[in-house]
Structures are given as structure tokens and as C-alpha cells.
C-alpha positions as CSV (number, residue, x, y, z in Angstrom):
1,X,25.3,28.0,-4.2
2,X,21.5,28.2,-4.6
3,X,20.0,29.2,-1.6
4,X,16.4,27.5,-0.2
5,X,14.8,31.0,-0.7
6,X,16.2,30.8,-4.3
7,X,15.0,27.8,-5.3
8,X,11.4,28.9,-3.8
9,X,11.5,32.1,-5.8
10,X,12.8,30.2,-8.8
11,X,10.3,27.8,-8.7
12,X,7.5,29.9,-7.8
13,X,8.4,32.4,-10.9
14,X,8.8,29.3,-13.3
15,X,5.4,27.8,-12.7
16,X,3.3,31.0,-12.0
17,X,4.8,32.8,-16.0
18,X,5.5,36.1,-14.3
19,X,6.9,38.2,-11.2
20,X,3.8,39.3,-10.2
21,X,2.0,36.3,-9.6
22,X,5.1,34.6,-7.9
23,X,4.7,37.6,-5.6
24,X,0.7,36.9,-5.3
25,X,1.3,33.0,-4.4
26,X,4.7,34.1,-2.1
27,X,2.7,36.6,-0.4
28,X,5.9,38.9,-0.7
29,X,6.4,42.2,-3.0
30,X,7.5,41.8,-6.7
31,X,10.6,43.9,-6.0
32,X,11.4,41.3,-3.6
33,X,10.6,38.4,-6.1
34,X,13.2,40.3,-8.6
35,X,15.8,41.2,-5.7
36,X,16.1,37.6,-4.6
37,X,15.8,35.7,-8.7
38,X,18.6,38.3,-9.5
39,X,20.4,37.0,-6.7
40,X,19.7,33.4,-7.7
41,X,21.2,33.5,-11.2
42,X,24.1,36.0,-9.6
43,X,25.3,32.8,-8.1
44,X,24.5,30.4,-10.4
45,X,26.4,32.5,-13.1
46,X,23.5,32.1,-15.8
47,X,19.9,34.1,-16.4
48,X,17.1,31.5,-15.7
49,X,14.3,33.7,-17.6
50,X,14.2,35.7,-20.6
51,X,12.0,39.0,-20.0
52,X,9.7,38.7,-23.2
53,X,6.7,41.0,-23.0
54,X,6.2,41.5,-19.4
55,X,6.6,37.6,-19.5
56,X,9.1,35.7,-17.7
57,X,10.1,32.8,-20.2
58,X,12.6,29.9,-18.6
59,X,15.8,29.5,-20.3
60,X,17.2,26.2,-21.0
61,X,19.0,25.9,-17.8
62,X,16.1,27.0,-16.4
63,X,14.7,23.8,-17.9
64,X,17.1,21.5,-16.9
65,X,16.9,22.6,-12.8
66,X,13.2,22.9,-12.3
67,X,12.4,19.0,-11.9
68,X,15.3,19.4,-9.0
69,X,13.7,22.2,-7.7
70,X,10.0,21.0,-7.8
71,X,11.7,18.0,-5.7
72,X,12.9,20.0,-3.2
73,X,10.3,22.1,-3.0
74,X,7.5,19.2,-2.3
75,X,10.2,17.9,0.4
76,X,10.0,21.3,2.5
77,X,6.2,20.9,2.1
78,X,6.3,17.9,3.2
79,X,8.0,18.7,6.1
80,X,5.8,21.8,7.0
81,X,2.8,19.3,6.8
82,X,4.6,16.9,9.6
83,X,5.5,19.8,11.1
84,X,1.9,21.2,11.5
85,X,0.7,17.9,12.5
86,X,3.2,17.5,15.5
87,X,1.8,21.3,16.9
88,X,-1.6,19.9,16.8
89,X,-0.1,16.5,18.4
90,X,-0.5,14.7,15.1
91,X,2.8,13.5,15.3
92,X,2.0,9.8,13.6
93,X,1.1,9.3,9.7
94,X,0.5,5.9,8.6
95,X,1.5,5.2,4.8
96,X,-1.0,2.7,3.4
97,X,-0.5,0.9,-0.2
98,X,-3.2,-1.5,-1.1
99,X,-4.6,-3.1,-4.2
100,X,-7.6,-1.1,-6.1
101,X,-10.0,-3.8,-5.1
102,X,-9.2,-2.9,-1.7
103,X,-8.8,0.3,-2.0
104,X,-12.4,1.8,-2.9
105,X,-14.0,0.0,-0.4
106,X,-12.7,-1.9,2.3
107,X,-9.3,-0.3,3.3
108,X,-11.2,2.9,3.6
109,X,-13.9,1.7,5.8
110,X,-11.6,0.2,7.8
111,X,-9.5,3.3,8.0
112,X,-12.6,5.6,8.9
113,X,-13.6,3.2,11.3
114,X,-9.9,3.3,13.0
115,X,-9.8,7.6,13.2
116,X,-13.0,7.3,15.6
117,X,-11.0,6.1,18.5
118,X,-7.1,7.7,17.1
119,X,-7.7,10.6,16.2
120,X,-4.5,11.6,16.8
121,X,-3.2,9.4,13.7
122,X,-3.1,10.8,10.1
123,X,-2.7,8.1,7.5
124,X,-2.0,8.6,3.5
125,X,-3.1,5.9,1.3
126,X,-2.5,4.8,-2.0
127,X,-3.3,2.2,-4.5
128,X,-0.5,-0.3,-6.1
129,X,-0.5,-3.1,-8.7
130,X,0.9,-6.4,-7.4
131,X,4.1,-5.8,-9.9
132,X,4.9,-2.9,-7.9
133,X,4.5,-4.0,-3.9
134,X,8.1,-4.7,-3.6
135,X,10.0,-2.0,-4.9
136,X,7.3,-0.2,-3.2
137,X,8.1,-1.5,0.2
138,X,11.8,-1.8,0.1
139,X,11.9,1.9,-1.5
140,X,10.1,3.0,1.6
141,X,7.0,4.5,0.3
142,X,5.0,2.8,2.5
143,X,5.2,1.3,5.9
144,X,2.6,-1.2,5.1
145,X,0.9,-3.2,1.4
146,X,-2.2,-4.6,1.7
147,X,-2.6,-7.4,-1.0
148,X,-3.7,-10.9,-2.1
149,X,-0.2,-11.6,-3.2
150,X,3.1,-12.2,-1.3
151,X,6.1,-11.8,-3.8
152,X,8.8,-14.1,-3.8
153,X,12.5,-13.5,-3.2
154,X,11.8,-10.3,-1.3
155,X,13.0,-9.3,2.1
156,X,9.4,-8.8,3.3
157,X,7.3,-10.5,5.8
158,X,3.4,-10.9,5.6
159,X,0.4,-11.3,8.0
160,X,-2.8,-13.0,7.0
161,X,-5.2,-10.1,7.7
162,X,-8.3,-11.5,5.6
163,X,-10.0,-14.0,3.7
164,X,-12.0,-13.9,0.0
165,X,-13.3,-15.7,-2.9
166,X,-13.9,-15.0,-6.3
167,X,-17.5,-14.6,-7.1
168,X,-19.4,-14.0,-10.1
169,X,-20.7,-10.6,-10.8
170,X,-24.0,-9.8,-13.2
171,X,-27.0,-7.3,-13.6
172,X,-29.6,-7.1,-11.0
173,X,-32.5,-8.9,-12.1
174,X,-30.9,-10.9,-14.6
175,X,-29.9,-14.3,-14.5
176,X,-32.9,-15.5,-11.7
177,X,-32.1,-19.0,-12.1
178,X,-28.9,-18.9,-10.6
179,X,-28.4,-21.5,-7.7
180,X,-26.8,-20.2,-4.3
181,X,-23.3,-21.0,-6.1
182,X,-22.5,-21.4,-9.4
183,X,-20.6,-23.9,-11.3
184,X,-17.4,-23.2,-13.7
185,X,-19.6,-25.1,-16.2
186,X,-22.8,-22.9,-16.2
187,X,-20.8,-20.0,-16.0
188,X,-19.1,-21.3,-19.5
189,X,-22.5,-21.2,-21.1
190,X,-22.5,-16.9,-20.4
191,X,-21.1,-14.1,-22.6
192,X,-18.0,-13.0,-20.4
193,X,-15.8,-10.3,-19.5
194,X,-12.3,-11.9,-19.0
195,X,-10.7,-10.6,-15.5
196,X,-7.7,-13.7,-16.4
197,X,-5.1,-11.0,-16.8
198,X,-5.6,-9.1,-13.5
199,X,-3.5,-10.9,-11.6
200,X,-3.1,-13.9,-9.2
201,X,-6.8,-14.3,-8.8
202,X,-7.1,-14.2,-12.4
203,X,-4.9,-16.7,-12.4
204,X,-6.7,-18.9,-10.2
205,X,-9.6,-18.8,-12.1
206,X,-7.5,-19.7,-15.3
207,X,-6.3,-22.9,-13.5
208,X,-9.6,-24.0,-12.4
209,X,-10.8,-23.4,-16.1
210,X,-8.3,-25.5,-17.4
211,X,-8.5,-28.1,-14.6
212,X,-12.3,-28.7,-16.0
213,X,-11.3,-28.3,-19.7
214,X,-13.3,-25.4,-20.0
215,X,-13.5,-22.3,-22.2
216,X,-15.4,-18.7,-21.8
217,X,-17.1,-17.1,-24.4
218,X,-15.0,-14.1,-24.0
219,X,-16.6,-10.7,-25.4
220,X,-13.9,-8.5,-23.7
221,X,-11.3,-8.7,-21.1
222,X,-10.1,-6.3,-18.2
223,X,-6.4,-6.0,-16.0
224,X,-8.9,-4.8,-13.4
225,X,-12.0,-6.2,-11.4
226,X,-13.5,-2.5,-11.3
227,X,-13.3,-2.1,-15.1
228,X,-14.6,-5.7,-16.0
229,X,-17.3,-4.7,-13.0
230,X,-17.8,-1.5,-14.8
231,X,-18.8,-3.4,-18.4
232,X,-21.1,-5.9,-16.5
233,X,-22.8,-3.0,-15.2
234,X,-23.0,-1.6,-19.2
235,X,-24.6,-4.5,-20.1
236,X,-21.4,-6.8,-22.3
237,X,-21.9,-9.9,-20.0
238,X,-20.9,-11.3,-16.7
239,X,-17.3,-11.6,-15.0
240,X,-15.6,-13.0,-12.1
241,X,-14.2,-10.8,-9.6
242,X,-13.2,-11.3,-6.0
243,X,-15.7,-10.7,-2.9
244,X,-14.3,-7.1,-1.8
245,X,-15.0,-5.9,-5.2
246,X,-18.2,-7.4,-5.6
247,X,-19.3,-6.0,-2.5
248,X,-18.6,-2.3,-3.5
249,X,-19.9,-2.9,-7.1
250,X,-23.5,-4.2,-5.8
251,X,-24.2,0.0,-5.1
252,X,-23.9,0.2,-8.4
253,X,-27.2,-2.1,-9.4
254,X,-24.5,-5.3,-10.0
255,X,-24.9,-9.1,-7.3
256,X,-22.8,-11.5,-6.7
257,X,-23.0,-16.0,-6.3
258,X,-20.0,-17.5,-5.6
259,X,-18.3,-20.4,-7.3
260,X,-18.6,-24.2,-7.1
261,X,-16.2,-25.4,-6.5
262,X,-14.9,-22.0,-4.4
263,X,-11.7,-20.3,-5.3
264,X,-10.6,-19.0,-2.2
265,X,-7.5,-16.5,-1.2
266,X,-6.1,-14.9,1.8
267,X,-5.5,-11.4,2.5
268,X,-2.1,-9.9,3.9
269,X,-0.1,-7.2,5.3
270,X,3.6,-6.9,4.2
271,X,6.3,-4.7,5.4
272,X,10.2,-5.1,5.0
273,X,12.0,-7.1,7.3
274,X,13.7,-4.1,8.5
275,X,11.1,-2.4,9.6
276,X,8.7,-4.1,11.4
277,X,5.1,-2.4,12.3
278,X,5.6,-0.2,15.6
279,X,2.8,-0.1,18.3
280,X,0.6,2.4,16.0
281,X,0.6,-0.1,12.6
282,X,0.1,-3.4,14.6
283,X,-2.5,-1.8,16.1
284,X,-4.2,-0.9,12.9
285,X,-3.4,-4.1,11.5
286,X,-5.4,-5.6,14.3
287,X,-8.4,-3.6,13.4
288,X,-8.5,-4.3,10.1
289,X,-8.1,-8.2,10.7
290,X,-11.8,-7.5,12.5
291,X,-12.8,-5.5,10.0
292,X,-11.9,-8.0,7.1
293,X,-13.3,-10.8,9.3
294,X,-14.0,-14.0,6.9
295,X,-17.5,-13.5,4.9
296,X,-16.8,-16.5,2.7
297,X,-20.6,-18.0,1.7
298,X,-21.5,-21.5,3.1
């Protein structure tokens, strides 16, 4: 059976090309490399590499193990990582999933904001497409999804952490005229970038649309608000997008007006049922419900 120091050589050898730099990245000898690979295929009963040239060139079985072996190898990292963090008393990591409109702006803030006074917390964050929150939750890789959307049918609860709206996006310095909100009619008289398909809050939009009867003159579409944000700022037209967005995009030379009538949405934390946030995650989830205080226009 394959020891843990095989499986490190093995996979060391595989992804480096040769002994040599195995040993380099190992920080061990190359007669050591070769003593313990020997070993390795000793007990597995098949060669893993063919010696070409000086070149160490995986076999098929060598193939067929190294996705195993990359596995294991990122779990003992892993665990060297959690270990290192406890020896410094960073014994607590957060995990953090959260929408991409959240995600480049807000969530960060909000997690910078919350290392000032806990230091002692390391989080890991990661951005997730609504399709994905559940599996994502339930599969534990995360303690905690920030999103606009609760799915249905799944053993999760939620907390209302926030508010939005969806607001219209456009070129600084265009568009002067534009009163303090803007109606679905004048915004059906601009050359658009559809934002329908991103999700819920596309979907919201799409209802009010056809609650008035109205069409867009649609000169391209987007799945995300950053990409339709990212062809108003290139010029191809307006788009709608929701508040968080907006407010990282107006760096990038872009405002915002909000609709009339407004399209509101809330914001929320989920986690499974079966794990409800400990002390460290409510508190977080506490900071961030100040942080994403309501900034809803009058």
C-alpha cells in the first residue's frame, strides 16, 4: 500500500518532469527521490515513469492515479495551513460564498473592515452563481452564501442581511437630462444592454417590463451585471444592474438613477439547517448587516 511519502514523491516527480527538480521543490537529495519512487512502484507492483532521456515520462497508471494523488496531496496542505494558523492562534477560518456582484465590492469591504477588530479570524471567500448556492451549502464548501436569492426545497435557512434596488447604469456625462429616478418607459427609448438573463433580478426587471407592455431596444445582453457594466463603460448603451454593482462600477467613469417605479430586493445569509452559524459567523453576520445598511434612494 502507497505510503503518504510515496504519493508526495510521486506527485512531486509527475508534475516537476524529472528527479532532480522533485528533489529541488522536496528540498531532499535526488537519490532519496529515486530510493523512495522505487519503493512506491515496488509496492504498487507497476513502474509509474518511463526513463526517456534523462526525462521521467508518466506511464498510464501513472495517469490514471495522479488526480487521486493531487487530491490528497492538497488535503495534507490543507491541513498544514490550519495547522500553521492554530500555532499562531489562528485557529478560526470563515468560508464565504457570495454572488459576483457582491463579491468585488461589498463582501470584501465588509470583510476588511471585520479583520481590524478579529484579527485572529482568517476567512476564504469565493464567488457562486445562484444555480450553485445549494449544492454549495449542503456539500459543505461553505459555512455561509451571501445572495439575493433563497432556493426552494432546500434544507437551508436564511437571514435578511441587506437591502438593494436595481438602478440604471450609463456613461458619465451622458444622458444630463435624466430625472432623480427614471421611468421603465424612458429607459425603453435607450439602446440597451440586456442583464434579463442574470438571474432573479433580471427577472424582476422582465416582469416589470412586461407588466407595462414594454420592450428594450436590445444591442447585446449579459448573464452578469459586471460584463453588461463592462459594455456600458465601452460605449454599446445603458443597462440595469443592482445598487452593489452600480456602486463599484461608478470607479470606473459609469452613474447610476434608480427606477420608477423601484424594484427592490433583500439580501441574505444562508447556511444548512444543520449547521447553524457559531458565535464567530453570527458575529460577522452582524457586521455585515451594518455594513450593508439600507442605501435605497428616496
Amino acid at each position: 500500500m502507497m505510503r503518504l511519502r510515496h504519493i508526495e514523491v510521486f506527485h512531486a516527480v509527475y508534475s516537476a518532469g524529472s528527479v532532480s527538480a522533485a528533489a529541488r521543490a522536496l528540498h531532499v537529495s535526488q537519490p532519496s527521490v529515486t530510493k523512495v519512487l522505487q519503493h512506491a512502484e515496488q509496492v504498487l507492483g507497476f513502474p509509474l515513469f518511463e526513463r526517456i532521456k534523462g526525462k521521467m515520462v508518466p506511464t498510464a497508471d501513472a495517469h490514471a492515479l495522479f488526480d487521486d494523488a493531487a487530491a490528497i496531496q492538497s488535503g495534507v496542505h490543507l491541513m498544514q495551513r490550519r495547522a500553521h494558523n492554530l500555532r499562531r492562534g489562528r485557529g478560526t477560518t470563515l468560508r464565504l460564498s457570495t454572488l459576483p456582484s457582491l463579491g468585488l465590492g461589498a463582501i470584501p469591504r465588509a470583510v476588511a473592515h471585520f479583520l481590524e477588530r478579529h484579527a485572529e479570524v482568517r476567512f476564504e471567500l469565493h464567488t457562486i452563481h445562484t444555480d450553485d448556492i445549494a449544492r454549495n451549502l449542503l456539500e459543505g464548501e461553505s459555512d455561509i452564501v451571501i445572495s439575493y436569492h433563497r432556493p426552494r426545497g432546500a434544507a437551508l435557512q436564511s437571514v435578511r442581511v441587506g437591502r438593494g434596488e436595481m438602478v440604471l447604469l450609463y456613461r458619465a456625462g451622458e444622458l444630463s437630462d435624466l430625472p432623480e429616478r427614471v421611468s421603465l418607459e424612458r429607459l425603453a427609448e435607450l439602446p440597451f444592454v440586456s442583464t434579463v438573463d442574470s438571474g432573479p433580478q433580471g427577472q424582476m426587471l422582465l416582469a416589470a417590463l412586461e407588466q407595462q407592455e414594454l420592450q428594450l431596444d436590445e444591442l447585446a445582453a449579459a448573464r452578469t451585471f459586471f460584463v453588461a457594466a463592462a459594455l456600458v463603460e465601452a460605449g454599446v448603451g445603458v443597462t440595469v444592474v443592482d445598487s452593489y454593482t452600480a456602486g463599484t462600477a461608478v470607479a470606473q467613469g459609469l452613474e447610476s438613477r434608480p427606477l420608477d417605479p423601484p424594484i427592490a430586493f433583500d439580501v441574505y445569509a444562508l447556511y444548512p439547517e444543520s449547521r447553524p452559524p457559531g458565535a464567530l459567523a453570527a458575529a460577522f453576520l452582524e457586521h455585515l448587516i451594518a455594513s450593508l445598511a439600507p442605501t435605497l434612494h428616496p
